[in-house]
N, C-alpha and C positions, 0 to 999 in steps of 0.2 A: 544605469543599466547593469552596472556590476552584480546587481541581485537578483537578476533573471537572464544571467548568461553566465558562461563560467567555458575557461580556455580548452580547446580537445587534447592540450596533453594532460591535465586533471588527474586522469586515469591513471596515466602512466609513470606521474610526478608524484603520488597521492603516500601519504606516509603512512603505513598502518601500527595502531597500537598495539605490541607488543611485548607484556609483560613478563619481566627477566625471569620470574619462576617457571614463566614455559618453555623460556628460548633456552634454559638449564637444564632440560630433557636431551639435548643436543650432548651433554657432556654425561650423560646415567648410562647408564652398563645399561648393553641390549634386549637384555627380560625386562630393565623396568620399561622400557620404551614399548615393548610389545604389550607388555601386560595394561600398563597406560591404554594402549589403543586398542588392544581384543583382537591381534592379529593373527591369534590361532582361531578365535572361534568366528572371526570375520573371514577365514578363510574354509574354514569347517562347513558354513552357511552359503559360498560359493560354491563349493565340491558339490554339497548334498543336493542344493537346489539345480544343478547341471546347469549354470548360468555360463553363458563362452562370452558373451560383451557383457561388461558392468563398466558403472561409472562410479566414480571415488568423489562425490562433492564435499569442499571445504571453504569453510569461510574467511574471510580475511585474514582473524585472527589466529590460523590454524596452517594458512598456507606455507609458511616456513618448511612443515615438516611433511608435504604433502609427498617429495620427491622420496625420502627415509621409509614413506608408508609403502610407498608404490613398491618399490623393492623388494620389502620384507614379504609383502602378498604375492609379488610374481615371484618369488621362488618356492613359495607352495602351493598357487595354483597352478603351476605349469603351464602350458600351451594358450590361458584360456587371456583374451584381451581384455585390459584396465585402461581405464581414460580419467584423468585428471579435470574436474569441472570448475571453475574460479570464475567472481564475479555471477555472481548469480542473476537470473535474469528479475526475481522480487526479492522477496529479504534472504537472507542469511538461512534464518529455519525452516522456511520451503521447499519441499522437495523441487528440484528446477525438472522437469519434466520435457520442459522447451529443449535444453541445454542434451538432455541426455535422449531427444529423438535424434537431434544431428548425428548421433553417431552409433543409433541405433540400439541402444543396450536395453538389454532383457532384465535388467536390475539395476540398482544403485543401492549404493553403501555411501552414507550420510554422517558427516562427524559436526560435532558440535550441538548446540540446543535446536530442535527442529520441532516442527507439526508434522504432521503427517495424512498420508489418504490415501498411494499404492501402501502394499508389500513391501516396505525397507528396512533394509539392515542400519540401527541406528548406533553409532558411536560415539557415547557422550563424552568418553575420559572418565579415568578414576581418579580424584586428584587426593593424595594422601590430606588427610584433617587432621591435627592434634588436639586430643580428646582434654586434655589437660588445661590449655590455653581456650579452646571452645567452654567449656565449662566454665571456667572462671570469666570469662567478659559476659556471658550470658547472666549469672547469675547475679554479676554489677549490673546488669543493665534492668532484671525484673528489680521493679520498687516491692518498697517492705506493705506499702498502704493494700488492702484488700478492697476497697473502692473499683478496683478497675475486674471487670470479669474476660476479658480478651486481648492478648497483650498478644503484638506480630515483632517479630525481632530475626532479623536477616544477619547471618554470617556468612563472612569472606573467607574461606579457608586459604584465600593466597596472599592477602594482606594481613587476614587474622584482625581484623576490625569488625565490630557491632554496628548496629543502626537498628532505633525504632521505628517502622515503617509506619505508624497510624497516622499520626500529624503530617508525614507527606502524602498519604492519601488522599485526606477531607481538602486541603489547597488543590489535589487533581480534580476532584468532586468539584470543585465552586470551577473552575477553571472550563471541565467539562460544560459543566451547566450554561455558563456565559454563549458558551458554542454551539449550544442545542436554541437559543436565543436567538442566533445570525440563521440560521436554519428555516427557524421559522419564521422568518421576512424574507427568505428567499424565492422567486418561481421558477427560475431554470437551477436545475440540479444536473451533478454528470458524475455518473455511478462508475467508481475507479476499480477496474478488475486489479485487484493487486497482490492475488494469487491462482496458481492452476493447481496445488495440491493438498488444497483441504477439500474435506468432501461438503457436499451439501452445497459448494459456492453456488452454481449455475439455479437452484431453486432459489437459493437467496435472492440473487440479481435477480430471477422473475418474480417472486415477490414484493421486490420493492419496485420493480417497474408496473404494478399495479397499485402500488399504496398511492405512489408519486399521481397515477392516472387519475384515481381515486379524489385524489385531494386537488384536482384540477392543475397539477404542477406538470413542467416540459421536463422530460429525462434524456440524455446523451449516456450512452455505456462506451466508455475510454480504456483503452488497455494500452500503457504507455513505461509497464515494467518497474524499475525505482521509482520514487518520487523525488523530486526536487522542485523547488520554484520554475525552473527557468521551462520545465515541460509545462507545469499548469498553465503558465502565465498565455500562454498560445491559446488559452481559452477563454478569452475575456466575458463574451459572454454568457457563460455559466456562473452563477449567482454563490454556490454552493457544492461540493463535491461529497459522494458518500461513499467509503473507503470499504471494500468488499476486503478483506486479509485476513489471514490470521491473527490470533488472540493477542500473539509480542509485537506482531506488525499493526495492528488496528488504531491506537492512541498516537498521532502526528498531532506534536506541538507545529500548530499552524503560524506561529511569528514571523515565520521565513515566507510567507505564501502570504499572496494575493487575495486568496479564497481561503475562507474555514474549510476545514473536512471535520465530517464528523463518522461517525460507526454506523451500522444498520439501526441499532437497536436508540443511539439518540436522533436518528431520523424517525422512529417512530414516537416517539416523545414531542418531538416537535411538529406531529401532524396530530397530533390529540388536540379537540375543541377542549378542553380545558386540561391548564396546565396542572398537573401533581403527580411529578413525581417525588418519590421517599427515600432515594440515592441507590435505589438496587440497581447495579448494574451487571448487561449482558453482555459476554464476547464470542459464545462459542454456538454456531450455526445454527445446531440442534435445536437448542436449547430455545433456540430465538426464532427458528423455524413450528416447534410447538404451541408457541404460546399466540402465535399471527391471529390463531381463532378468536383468544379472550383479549386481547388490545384490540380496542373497537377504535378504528380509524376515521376521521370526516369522510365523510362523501361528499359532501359538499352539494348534493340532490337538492336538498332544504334550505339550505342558509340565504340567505338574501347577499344577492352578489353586488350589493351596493353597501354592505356595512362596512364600514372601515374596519379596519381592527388598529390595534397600539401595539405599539413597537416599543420595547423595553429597552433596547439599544439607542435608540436614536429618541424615545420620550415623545414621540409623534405618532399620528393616525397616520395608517396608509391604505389606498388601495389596492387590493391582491389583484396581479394578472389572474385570468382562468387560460387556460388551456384544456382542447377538447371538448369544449362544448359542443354541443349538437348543433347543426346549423341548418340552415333549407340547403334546398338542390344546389338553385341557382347562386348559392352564394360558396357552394364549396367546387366549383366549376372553377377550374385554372384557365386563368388569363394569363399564356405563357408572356406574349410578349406586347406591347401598343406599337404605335406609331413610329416611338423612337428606339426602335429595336431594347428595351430593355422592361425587365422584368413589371410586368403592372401589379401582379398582385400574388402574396404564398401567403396562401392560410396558415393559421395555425402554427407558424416558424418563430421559435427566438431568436432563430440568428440572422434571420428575414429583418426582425424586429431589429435587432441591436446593429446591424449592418447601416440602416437607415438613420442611426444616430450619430453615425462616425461620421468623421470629418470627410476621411480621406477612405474613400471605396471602390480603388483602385483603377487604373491607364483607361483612357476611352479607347473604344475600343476602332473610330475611326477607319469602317471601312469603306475604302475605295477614294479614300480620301487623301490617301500621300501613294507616291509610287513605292514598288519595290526594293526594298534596299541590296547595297552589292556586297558580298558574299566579304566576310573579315577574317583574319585570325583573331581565334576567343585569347583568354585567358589562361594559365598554366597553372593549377594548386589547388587546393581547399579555401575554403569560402573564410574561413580566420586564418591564413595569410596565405597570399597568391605569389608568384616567383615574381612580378613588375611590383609593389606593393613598394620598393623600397626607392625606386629609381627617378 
């Protein structure tokens, strides 16, 4: 159970990574600290814009200095209020939108890598690079052979190390692909909102809540904030989850989870009657919202609902659930309850369906059948540890 629970002080006990060239801003003379974080022209862009509540969101790795920044802005902006936002309610680069209604601000000023979709003021850091040292690992690292015509080659300027990115690529590509595999054997899917500030999400999610229709498959739309196992797992019967975020939040290595997730664009890869794709891959809304017209999806109108199909994962034929099919009158008529006070029949439900396979589907409900009981003292504490818990 340790992989799908995790203790409520987590949070509070949680170490964050911290690397010693940033926490040595702490010890730089005051211009470079300001200049570092643009808190003349982060403050220029509060004046002009006549903002009186802003919010200051920082990410983990930034929170150190978030108290240093507050400071330096309230004494040039004067009168106007600044709120400190941590823990963000999705990733890190999402504007938190949620976070800065609580407190009502007419802006926010965003540090670190982000997406975007209001008006913000973004502050990525300037981190000095030495041109000298960049040059000379790059240039070890391009090979002498003209063979190759597209060479990706990522620099650290705070470790000052190279890396070629291609070969870690093509293993995400095959990786990917396995994914988009579990996808297509699944029929309940549950579409994970896992951002509110990119634009285009809410056509997204209606989009795919017709693709999924389309393809006879059950949709559930979840909005449950971070990811972790221990939230998904509360959803056993969802077969498959498809991760609505931004482009740095959208690839969750799934090992840790119960369910695969996959992205919008390999859930439409895996509703295609025939499989090929050529490794192009899509993460940004737009882009994947234009093209819905020429990816021609199953309907699933034609196909004969008795063909199996094969499974690449498991090397077997299987039967596809449909969901939504057309049914007569009389058989989409709720029969809420029979004789034995309990549900006779829900069309059309997976969790109708998967409830009826569990063992245990919860306390009869036995009424009139035991008396009243007499009034007790509860319990004292949180649900992972109560104040009697020891005695």
């Amino acid at each position: 159970m340790a992989t799908f629970s995790s203790s409520s002080e987590d949070p509070i006990s949680r170490v964050v990574d911290v690397r010693p060239d940033e926490t040595a801003l702490h010890l730089a003379s005051s211009q470079k600290f300001e200049d570092y974080y643009d808190i003349d022209e982060t403050a220029q862009w509060i004046t002009n814009g006549d903002y009186q509540r802003v919010a200051l969101q920082f990410p983990d790795e930034l929170l150190h200095d978030s108290v240093r920044i507050y400071r330096s802005l309230k004494n040039k902006v004067g009168s106007r209020d600044l709120y400190i936002l941590a823990d963000t309610s999705y990733g890190s680069c999402c504007v938190d939108e949620v976070a800065s209604q609580h407190v009502d601000a007419t802006a926010i000023v965003h540090y670190g890598h982000a997406t975007y979709r209001l008006p913000v003021m973004y502050v990525f850091g300037k981190k000095p690079i030495d041109l000298d040292d960049c040059i000379e690992k790059l240039a070890n690292m391009v090979p002498e052979s003209q063979d190759r015509v597209f060479v990706v080659i990522s620099y650290d300027p705070d470790s000052k190390s190279t890396r070629l990115e291609s070969s870690r690529t093509n293993r995400l590509l095959m990786r990917r692909y396995a994914v988009v595999q579990k996808a297509r054997d699944a029929d309940v899917f549950g579409i994970l909102v896992g951002t509110l500030g990119v634009a285009n999400y809410l056509p997204l999610i209606k989009h795919i809540r017709e693709i999924l229709k389309r393809a006879h498959k059950k949709s559930y739309t979840i909005s449950v904030g971070k990811l972790n196992p221990a939230k998904l797992a509360n959803f056993l019967e969802v077969e498959c989850f498809v991760l609505v975020a931004c482009p740095e939040n959208s690839l969750i290595d799934a090992k840790d989870f119960l369910r695969p997730i996959v992205t919008p664009y390999e859930l439409e890869i895996a509703l295609q009657a025939e499989q090929n794709w050529t490794g192009r891959y899509i993460l940004d809304f737009e882009k994947l919202l234009a093209e819905q017209d020429r990816l021609e999806v199953q309907n699933g109108q034609t196909e004969d609902r008795d063909q199996p199909m094969f499974s690449l994962i498991t090397g077997r034929y299987r039967h596809a659930k449909r969901y939504g099919d057309t049914l007569s009158i009389d058989s989409q008529a709720l029969v809420a309850r029979n004789g034995d006070s309990s549900i006779a029949r829900l069309p059309d439900s997976a969790a109708g369906d998967f409830l009826q396979t569990r063992a245990y589907r919860g306390l009869d409900m036995r009424v009139g059948e035991d008396s009243p009981s007499v009034l007790e003292q509860g319990r004292v504490g949180i649900a992972s540890g109560y104040t009697d818990d020891h005695k």
